[in-house]
C-alpha positions in Angstrom: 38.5 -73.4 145.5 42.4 -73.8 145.7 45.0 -76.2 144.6 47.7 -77.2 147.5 49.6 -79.3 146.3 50.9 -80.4 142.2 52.6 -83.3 141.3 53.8 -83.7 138.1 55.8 -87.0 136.6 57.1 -86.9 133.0 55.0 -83.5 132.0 56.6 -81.4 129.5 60.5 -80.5 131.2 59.5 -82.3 134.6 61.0 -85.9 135.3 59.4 -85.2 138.6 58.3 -82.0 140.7 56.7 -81.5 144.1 55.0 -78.3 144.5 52.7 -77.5 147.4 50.7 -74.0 147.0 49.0 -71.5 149.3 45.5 -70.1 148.7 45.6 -66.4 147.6 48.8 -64.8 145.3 51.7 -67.6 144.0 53.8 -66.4 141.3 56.4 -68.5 139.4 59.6 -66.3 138.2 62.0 -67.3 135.9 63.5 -66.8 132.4 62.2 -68.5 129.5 62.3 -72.0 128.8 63.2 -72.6 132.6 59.6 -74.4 132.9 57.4 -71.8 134.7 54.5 -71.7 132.5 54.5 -75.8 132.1 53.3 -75.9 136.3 50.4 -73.5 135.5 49.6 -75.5 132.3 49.6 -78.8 134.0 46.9 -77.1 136.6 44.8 -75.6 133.5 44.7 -79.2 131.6 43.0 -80.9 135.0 40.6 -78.4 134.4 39.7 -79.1 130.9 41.6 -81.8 129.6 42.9 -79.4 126.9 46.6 -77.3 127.4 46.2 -73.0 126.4 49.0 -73.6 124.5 49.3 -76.6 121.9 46.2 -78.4 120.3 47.3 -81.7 121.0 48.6 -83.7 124.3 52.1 -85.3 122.8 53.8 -82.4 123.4 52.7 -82.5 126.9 54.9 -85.8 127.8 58.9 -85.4 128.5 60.3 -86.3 125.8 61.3 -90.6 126.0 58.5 -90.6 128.4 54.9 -93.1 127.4 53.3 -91.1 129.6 52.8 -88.0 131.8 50.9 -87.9 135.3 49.3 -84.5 137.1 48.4 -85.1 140.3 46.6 -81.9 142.3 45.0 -82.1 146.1 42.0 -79.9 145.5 40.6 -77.9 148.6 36.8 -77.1 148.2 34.3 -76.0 151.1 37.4 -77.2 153.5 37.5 -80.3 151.1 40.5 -81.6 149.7 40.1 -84.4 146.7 43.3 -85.2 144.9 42.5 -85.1 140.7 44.7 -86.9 138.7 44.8 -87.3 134.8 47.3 -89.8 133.1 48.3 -88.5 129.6 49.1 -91.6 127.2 51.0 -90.9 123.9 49.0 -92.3 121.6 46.6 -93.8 123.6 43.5 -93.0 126.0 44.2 -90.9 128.7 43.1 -91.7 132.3 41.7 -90.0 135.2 41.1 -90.3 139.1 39.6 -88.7 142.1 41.4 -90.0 145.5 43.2 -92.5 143.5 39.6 -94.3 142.0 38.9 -94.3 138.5 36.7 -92.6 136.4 34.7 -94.7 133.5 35.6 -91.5 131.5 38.8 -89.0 131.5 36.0 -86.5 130.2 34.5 -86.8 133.6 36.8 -84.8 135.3 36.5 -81.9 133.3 34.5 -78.7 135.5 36.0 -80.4 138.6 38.6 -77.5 139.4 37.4 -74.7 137.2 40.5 -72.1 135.7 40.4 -69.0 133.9 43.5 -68.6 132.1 45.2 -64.8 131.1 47.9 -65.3 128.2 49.7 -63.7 125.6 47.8 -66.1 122.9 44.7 -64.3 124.3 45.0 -61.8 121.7 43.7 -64.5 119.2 40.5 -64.4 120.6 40.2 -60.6 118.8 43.0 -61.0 116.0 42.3 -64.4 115.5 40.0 -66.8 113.0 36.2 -67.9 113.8 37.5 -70.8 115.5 39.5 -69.5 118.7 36.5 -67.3 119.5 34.4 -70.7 119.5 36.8 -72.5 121.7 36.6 -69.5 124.4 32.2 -69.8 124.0 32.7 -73.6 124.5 35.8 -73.7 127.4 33.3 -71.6 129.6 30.4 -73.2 128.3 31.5 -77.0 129.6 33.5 -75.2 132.9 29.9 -74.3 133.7 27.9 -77.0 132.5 30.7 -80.3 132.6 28.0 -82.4 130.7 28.7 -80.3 127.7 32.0 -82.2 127.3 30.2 -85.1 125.8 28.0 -82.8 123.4 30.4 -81.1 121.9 32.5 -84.0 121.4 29.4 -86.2 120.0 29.2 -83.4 117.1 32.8 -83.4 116.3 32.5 -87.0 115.6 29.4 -86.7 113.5 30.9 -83.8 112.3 34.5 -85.9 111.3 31.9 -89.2 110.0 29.2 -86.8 107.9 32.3 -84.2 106.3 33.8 -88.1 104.9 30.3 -89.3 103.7 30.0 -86.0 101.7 33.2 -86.5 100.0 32.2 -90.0 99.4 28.5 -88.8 97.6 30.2 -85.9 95.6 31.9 -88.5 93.7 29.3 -91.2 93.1 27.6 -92.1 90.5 23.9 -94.0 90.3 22.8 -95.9 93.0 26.0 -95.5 94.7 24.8 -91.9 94.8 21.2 -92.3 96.1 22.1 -94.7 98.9 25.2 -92.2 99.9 22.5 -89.2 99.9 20.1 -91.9 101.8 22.6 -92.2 104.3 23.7 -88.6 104.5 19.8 -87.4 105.4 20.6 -89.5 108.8 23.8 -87.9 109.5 21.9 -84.8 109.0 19.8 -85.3 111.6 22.4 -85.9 114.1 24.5 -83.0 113.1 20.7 -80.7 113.5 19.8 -82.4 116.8 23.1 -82.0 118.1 24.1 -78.6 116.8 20.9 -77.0 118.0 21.6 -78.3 121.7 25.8 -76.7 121.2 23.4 -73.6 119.3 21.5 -73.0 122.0 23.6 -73.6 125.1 26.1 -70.8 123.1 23.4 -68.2 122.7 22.5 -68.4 126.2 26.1 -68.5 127.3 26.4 -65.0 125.2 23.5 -63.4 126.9 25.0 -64.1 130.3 28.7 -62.9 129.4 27.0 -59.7 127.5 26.7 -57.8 130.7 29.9 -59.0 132.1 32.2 -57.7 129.6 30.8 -53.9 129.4 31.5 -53.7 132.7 35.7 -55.3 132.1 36.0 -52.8 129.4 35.0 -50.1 131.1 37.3 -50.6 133.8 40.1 -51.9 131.7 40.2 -49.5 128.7 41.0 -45.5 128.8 38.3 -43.5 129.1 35.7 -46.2 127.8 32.0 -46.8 128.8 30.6 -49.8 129.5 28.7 -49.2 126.4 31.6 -48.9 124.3 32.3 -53.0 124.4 29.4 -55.4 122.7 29.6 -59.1 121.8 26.9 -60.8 119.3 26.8 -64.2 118.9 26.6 -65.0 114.6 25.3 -68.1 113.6 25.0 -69.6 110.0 22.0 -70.3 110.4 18.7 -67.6 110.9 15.6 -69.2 112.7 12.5 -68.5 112.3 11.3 -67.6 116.1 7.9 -68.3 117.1 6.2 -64.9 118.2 5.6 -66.9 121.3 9.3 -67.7 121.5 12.0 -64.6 123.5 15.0 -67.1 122.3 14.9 -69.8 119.5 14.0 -73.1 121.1 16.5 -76.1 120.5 13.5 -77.8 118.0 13.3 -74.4 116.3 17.6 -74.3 116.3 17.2 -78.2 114.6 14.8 -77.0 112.4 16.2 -74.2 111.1 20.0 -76.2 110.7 18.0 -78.6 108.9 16.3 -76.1 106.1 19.6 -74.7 105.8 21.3 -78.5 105.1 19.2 -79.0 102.5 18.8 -75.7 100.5 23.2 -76.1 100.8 23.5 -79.5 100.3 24.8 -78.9 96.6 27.4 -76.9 97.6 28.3 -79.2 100.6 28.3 -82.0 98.0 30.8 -79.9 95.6 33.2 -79.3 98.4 33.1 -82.0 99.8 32.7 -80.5 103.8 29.8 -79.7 106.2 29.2 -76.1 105.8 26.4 -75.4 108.0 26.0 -75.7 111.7 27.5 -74.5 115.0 31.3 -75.4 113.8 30.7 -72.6 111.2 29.7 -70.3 113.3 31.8 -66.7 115.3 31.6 -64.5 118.0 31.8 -60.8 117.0 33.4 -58.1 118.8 32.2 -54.9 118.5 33.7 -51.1 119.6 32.0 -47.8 119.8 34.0 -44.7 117.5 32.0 -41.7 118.2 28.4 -42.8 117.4 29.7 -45.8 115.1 30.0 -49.4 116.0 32.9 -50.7 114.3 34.4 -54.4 114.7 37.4 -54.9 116.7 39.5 -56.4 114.0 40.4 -54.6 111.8 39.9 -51.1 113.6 41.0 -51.4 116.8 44.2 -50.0 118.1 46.7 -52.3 119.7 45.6 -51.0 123.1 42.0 -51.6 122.4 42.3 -55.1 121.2 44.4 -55.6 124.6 41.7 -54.3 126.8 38.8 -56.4 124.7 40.5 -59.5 125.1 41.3 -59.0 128.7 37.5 -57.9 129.1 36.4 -61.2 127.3 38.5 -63.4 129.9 37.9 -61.3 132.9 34.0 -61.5 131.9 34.5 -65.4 131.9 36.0 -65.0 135.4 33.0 -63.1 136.9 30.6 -65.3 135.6 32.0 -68.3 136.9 32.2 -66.8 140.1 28.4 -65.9 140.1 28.1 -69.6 139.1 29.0 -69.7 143.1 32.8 -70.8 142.6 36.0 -68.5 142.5 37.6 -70.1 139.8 41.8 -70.2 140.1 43.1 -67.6 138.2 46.5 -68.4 135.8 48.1 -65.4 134.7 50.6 -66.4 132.9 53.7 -64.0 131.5 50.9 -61.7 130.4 52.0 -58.7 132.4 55.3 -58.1 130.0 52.3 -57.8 127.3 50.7 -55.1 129.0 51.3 -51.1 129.5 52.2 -50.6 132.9 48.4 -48.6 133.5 46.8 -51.9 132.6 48.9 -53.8 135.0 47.6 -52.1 137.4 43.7 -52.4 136.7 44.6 -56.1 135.7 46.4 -56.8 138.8 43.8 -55.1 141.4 40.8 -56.3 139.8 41.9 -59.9 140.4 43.8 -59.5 143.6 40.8 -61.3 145.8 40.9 -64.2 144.2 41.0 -67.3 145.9 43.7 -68.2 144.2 46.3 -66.1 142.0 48.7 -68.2 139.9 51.1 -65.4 138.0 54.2 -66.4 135.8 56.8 -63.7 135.3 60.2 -63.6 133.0 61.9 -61.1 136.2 60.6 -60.3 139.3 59.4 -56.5 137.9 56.9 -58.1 135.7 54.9 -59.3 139.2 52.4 -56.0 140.1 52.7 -54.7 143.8 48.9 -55.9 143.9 50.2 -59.5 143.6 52.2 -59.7 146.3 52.5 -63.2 147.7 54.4 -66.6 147.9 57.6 -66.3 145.3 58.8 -69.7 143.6 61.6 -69.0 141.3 62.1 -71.5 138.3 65.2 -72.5 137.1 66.4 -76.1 134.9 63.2 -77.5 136.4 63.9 -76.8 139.9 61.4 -74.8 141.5 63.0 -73.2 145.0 60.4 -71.4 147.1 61.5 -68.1 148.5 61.6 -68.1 152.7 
């Protein structure tokens, strides 16, 4: 899977920009704030409808501009579709395949599938609960594109049962007892969806496990492939059936149900949902000497680099397992690195299908990347002959 040609129109910096693309190595060079990174952004977003850099999509239209329009021909199996999403300020977005609509934007998430390599990515060790979630549930829909619609189901009963709680934490009487009558069936939802997102995560966890040993080892000085563990922490503790190898998603509802009710109180006080999957982490684990200790908080600069890179390089080999080569967007995260991780970075990803690498100077681009040259500048994007 490759991208040959993007079109953008009224995307971050871009009036308008033609780019057509070559399967293996493409790197974009330019300084900062010349528009480099917003190409390889553009191609990320068709992949999940959601930018590596900003939460929301107004940023991602030009200033002036209503809208924004990325347009990519899509070559799979010797295939070429042509994906476009329309970004509306303020309104629903849009999306086609070979210029028909979709009944949902949502539907063209999984379609072109991206890993993305980034300086942010040291959130994902250094960061809060929530960025390691949004990695766990990035992959989980790139692999499963149905998952799109789960997760966004529970943040809207999430969103409707956090308001009903404030709403019974101040009433009184039978204003109270109906609130707490409606808030059982909110409950419900938030258990029978959660358990499905609980679930799907816990498996997802057991498949990357594996994966990212093996990226530490190869990305860290000296380390094993033992040295690197991930555990998946919920806020919840089932009660597995001795029958059961993993919780089942009626024991996952069960068990986010108990827990509802013996915190319901507290929840009531506070006036916010505080148990399910949206309360939930990722930890990151290193081995010192015979000890497991967790990555924040005691690992080196170095070592946080190599667990992050081993967390997205993980996501990278699994995908491809899935049966896909997923593009691969490195973007300006060789100036992050020492030059000796560079190196493993750059080699282990050289056979990609396709390499997509932003760079401040031409240094920052590895030997190992070697390949088509655009260089950014103002917005215009001049390939090298």
């Amino acid at each position: 899977m490759y991208v040959s040609h993007l079109s953008l129109h009224d995307f971050r910096s871009y009036p308008s920009v033609e780019v057509p693309l070559d399967a293996g190595v493409t790197a974009f060079v330019g300084r900062n704030g010349q528009g480099k990174t917003n190409l390889v952004e553009a191609i990320d977003y068709l992949s999940r409808l959601q930018s590596h850099r900003v939460a929301t999509d107004a940023p991602l239209v030009r200033a002036g501009a209503e809208q924004a329009v990325v347009r990519a021909a899509v070559v799979r199996d010797g295939r070429t579709a042509t994906l476009e999403v329309e970004i509306n300020a303020g309104r629903a977005n849009k999306a086609r395949i070979n210029k028909s609509p979709l009944p949902r934007t949502r539907d063209l998430v999984g379609l072109v599938r991206t890993v993305v390599f980034s300086p942010e990515d040291l959130t994902l060790v250094k960061g809060d609960p929530s960025d390691r979630r949004r990695f766990l549930d990035d992959l989980m829909i790139l692999r499963a594109p149905r998952l799109a619609g789960v997760r966004s189901d529970y943040d809207r009963v999430l969103k409707q049962r956090n308001s009903l709680l404030k709403t019974a934490g101040l009433a009184r009487g039978s204003a109270r007892e109906g609130a707490l009558a409606t808030l059982s069936v909110w409950d419900d939802h938030l258990a029978t969806i959660g358990a499905e997102i609980l679930a799907q995560r816990l498996s997802l966890v057991e498949a990357l496990r594996p994966y990212v040993g093996k990226a530490y080892e190869t990305v860290a000085r000296g380390a094993s492939r033992d040295d690197a563990e991930i555990t998946y922490k919920p806020v919840v503790e089932p009660v597995v059936e001795p029958v059961e190898t993993t919780p089942s998603v009626e024991t996952l509802r069960q068990a986010i149900l108990d827990e509802l009710a013996r915190r319901q109180k507290d929840e009531l006080d506070r006036g916010i949902s505080l148990v399910g999957p949206h309360r939930d982490d990722l930890l990151l684990h290193i081995s010192a000497g015979t000890e497991r200790l967790p990555v924040k908080g005691y690992a080196s600069h170095g070592e946080s680099w190599s667990f992050a890179l081993a967390l997205r390089l993980a996501a990278y080999d699994l995908l491809r397992a899935d049966g896909d080569d997923p593009i691969l967007i490195l973007d300006d995260v060789f100036a992050e690195l020492d030059s000796q991780r560079r190196v493993q970075l750059a080699e282990l990803v050289a056979d990609a299908e396709q390499v997509l690498v932003t760079a401040a100077v031409p240094e920052d681009v590895p030997a190992a990347l070697a390949g088509a040259r655009y260089h950014v500048k103002a917005g215009e994007v001049t390939r090298d002959e």
